[in-house]
MMTF fields as JSON, N, C-alpha, C and O atoms, coordinates in Angstrom:
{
  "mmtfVersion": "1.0.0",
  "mmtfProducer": "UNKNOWN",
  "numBonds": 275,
  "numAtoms": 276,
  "numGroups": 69,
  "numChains": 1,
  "numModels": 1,
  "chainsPerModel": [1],
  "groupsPerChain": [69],
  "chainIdList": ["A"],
  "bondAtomList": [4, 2, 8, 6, 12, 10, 16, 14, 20, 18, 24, 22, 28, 26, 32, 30, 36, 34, 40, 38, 44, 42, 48, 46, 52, 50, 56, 54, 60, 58, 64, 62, 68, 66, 72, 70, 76, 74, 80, 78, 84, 82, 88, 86, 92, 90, 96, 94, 100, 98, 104, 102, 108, 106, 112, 110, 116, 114, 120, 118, 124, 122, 128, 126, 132, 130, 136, 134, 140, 138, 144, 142, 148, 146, 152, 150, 156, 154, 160, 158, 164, 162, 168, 166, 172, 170, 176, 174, 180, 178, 184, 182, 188, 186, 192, 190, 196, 194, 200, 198, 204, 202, 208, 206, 212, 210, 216, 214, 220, 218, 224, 222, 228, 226, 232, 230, 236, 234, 240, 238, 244, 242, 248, 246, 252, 250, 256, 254, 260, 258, 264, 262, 268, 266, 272, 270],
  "bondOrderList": [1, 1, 1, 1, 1, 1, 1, 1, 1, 1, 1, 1, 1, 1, 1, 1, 1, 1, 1, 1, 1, 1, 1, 1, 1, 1, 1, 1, 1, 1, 1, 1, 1, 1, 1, 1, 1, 1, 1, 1, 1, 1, 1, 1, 1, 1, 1, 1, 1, 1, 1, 1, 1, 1, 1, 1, 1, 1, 1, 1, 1, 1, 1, 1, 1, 1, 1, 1],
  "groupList": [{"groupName": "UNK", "atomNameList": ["N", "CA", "C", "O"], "elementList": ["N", "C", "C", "O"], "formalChargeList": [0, 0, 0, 0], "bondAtomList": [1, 0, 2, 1, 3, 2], "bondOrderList": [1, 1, 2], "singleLetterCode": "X", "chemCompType": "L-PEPTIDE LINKING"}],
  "groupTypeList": [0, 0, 0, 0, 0, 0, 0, 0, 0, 0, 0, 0, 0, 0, 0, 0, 0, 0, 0, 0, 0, 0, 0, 0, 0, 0, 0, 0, 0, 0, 0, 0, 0, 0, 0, 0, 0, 0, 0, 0, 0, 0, 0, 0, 0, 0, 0, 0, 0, 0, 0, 0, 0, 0, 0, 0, 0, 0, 0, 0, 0, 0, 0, 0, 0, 0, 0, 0, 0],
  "groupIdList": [1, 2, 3, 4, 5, 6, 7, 8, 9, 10, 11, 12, 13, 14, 15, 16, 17, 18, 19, 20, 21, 22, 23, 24, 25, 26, 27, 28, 29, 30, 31, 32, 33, 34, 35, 36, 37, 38, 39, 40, 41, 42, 43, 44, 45, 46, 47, 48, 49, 50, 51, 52, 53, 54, 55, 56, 57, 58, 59, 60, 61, 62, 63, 64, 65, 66, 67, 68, 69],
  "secStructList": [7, 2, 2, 2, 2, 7, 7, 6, 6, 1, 2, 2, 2, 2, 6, 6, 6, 6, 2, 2, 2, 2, 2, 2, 2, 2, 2, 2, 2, 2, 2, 2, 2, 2, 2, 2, 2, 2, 2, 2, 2, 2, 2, 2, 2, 6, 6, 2, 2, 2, 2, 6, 6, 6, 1, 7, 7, 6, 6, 6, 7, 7, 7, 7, 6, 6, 7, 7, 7],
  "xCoordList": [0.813, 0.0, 0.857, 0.54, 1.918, 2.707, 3.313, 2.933, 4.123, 4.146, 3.303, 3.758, 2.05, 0.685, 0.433, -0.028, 0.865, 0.166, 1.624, 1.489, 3.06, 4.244, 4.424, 4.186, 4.83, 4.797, 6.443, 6.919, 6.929, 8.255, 8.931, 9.12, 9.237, 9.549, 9.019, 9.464, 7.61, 6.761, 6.743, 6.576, 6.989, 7.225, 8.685, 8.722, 9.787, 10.934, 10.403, 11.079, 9.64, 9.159, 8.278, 7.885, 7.574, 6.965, 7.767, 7.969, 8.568, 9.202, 10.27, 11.236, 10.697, 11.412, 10.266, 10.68, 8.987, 8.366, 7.761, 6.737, 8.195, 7.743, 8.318, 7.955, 9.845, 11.619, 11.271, 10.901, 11.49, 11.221, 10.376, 10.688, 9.058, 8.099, 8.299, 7.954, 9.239, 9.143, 10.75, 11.329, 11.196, 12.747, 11.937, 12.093, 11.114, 10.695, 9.891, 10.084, 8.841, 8.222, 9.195, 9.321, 10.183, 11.288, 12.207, 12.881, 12.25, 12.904, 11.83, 12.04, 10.642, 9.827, 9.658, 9.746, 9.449, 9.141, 10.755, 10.668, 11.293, 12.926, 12.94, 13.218, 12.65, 12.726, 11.741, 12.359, 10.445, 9.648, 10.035, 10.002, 10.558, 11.097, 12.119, 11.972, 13.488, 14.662, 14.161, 14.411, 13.184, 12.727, 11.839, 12.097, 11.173, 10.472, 11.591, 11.534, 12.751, 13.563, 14.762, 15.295, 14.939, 15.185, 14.91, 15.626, 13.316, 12.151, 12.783, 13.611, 12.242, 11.898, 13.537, 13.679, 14.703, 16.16, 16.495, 17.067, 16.014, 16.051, 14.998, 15.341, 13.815, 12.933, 13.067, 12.309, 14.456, 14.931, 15.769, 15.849, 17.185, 18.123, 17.712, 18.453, 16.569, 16.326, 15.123, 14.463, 15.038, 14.449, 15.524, 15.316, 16.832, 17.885, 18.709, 19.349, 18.494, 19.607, 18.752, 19.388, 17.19, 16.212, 16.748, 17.365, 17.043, 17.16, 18.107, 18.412, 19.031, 20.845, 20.976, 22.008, 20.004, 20.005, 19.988, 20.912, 18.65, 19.154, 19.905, 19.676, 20.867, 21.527, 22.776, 23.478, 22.702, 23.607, 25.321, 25.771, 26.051, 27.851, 28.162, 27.967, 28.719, 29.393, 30.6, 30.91, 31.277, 32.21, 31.615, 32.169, 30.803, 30.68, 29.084, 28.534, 28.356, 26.729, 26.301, 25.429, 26.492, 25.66, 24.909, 25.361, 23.381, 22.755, 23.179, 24.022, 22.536, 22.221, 21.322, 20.402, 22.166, 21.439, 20.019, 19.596, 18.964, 17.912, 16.928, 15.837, 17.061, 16.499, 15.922, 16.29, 14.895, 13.979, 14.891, 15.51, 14.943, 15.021, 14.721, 15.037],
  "yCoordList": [-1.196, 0.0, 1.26, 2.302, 1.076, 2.05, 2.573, 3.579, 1.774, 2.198, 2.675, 3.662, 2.29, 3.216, 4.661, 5.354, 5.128, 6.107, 7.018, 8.051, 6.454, 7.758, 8.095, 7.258, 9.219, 9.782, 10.607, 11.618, 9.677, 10.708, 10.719, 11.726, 9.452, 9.85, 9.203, 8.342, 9.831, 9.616, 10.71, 10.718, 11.383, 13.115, 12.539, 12.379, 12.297, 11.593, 10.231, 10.016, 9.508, 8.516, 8.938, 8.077, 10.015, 10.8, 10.613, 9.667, 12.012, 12.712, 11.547, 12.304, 10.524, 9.646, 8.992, 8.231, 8.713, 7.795, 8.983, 8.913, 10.177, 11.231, 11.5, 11.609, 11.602, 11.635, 10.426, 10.631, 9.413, 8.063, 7.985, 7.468, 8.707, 8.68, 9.523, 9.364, 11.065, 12.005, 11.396, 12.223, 10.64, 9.998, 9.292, 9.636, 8.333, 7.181, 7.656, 7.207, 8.832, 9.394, 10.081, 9.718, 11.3, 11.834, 10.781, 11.365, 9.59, 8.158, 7.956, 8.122, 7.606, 7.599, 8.65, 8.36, 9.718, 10.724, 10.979, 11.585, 10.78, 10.934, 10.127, 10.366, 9.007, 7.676, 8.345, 8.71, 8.52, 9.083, 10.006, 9.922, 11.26, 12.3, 12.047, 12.623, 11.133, 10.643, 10.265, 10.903, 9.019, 8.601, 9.567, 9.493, 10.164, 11.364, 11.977, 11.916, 12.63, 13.879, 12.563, 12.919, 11.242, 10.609, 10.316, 10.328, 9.99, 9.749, 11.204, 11.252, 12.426, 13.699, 14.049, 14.518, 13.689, 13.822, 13.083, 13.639, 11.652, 10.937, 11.408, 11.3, 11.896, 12.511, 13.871, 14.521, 14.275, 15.469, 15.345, 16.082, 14.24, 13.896, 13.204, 13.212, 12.651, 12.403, 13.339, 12.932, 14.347, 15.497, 16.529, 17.564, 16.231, 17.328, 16.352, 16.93, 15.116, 14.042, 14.091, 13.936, 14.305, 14.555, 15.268, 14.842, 17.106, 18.307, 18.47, 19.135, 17.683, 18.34, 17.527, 17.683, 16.384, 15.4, 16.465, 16.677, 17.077, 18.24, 19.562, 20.562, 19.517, 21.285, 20.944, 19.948, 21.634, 21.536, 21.315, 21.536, 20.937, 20.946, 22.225, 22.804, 22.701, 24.016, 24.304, 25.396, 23.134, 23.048, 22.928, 23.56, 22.419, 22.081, 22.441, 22.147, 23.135, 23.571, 22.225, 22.506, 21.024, 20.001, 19.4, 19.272, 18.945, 18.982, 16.64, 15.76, 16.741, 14.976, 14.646, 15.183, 13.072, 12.125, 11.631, 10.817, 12.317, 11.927, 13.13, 12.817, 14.155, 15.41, 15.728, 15.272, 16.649, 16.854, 18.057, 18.892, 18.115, 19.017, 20.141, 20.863],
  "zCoordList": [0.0, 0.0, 0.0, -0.575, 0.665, 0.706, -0.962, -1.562, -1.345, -2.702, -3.6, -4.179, -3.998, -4.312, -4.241, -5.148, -2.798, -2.553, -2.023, -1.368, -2.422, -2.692, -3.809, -4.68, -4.142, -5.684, -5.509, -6.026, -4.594, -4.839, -6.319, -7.003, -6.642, -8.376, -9.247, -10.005, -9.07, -10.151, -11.645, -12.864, -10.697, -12.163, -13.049, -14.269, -12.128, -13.126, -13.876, -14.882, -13.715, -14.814, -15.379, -16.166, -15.455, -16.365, -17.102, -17.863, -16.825, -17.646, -18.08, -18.169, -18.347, -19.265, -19.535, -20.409, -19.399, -20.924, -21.224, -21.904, -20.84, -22.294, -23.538, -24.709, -22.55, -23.125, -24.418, -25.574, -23.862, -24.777, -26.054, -27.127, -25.657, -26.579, -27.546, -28.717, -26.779, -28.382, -28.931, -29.635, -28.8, -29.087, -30.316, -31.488, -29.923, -30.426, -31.94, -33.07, -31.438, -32.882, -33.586, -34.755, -33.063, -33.675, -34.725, -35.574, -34.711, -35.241, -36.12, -37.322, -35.705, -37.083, -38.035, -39.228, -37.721, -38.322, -39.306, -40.375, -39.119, -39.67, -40.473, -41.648, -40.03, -41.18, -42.383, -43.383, -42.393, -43.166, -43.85, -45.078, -43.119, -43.869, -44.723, -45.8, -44.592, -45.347, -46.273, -47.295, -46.397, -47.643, -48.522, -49.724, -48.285, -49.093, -49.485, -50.713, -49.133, -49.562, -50.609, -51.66, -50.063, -51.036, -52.525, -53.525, -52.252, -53.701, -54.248, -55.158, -53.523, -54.366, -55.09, -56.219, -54.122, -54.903, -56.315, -57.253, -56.304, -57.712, -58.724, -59.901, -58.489, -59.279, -59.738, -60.458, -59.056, -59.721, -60.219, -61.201, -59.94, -60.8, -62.149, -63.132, -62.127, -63.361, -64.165, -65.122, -63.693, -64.733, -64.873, -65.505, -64.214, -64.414, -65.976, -66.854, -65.944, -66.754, -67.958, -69.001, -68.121, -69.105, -69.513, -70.491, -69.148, -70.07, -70.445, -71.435, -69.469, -70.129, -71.103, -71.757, -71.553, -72.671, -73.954, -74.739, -73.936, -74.851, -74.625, -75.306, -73.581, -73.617, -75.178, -75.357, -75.665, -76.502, -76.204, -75.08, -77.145, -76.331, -76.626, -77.694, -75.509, -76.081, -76.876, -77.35, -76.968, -78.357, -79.5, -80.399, -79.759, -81.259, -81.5, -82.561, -80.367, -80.42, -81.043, -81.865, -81.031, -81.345, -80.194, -79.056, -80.722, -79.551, -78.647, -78.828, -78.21, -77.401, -78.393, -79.01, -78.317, -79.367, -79.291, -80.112, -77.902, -78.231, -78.089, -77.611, -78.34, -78.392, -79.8, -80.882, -79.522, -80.859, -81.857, -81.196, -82.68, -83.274, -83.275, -84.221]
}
């Protein structure tokens, strides 16, 4: 009964499965965010590898072999 009804460090185990919990979402939320800024980095390296397909060479102004005319 005694243990029940002391609260001497009850506020410090609060406050670590609070600690814990924003640790724990901060880790998910990161994981989530990495992979999004991942996807969105290759979906720009390959619309940057699209256009320079046609930038022309600047030696010889001839354009990439699969660009329109």
């Amino acid at each position: 009964m005694r243990l029940i009804r002391e609260t001497v460090a009850q506020d410090l185990i609060e406050y670590a499965l609070l600690t814990a919990f924003v640790a724990f979402t901060s880790w998910l939320s990161w994981n989530e965010i990495s992979t999004a800024l991942a996807n969105a980095n290759a979906v720009t390296e390959q619309r940057m590898n699209d256009l320079s397909r046609c930038t022309p060479n600047p030696i010889n102004g001839v354009r990439g072999g699969q660009c329109e005319p």
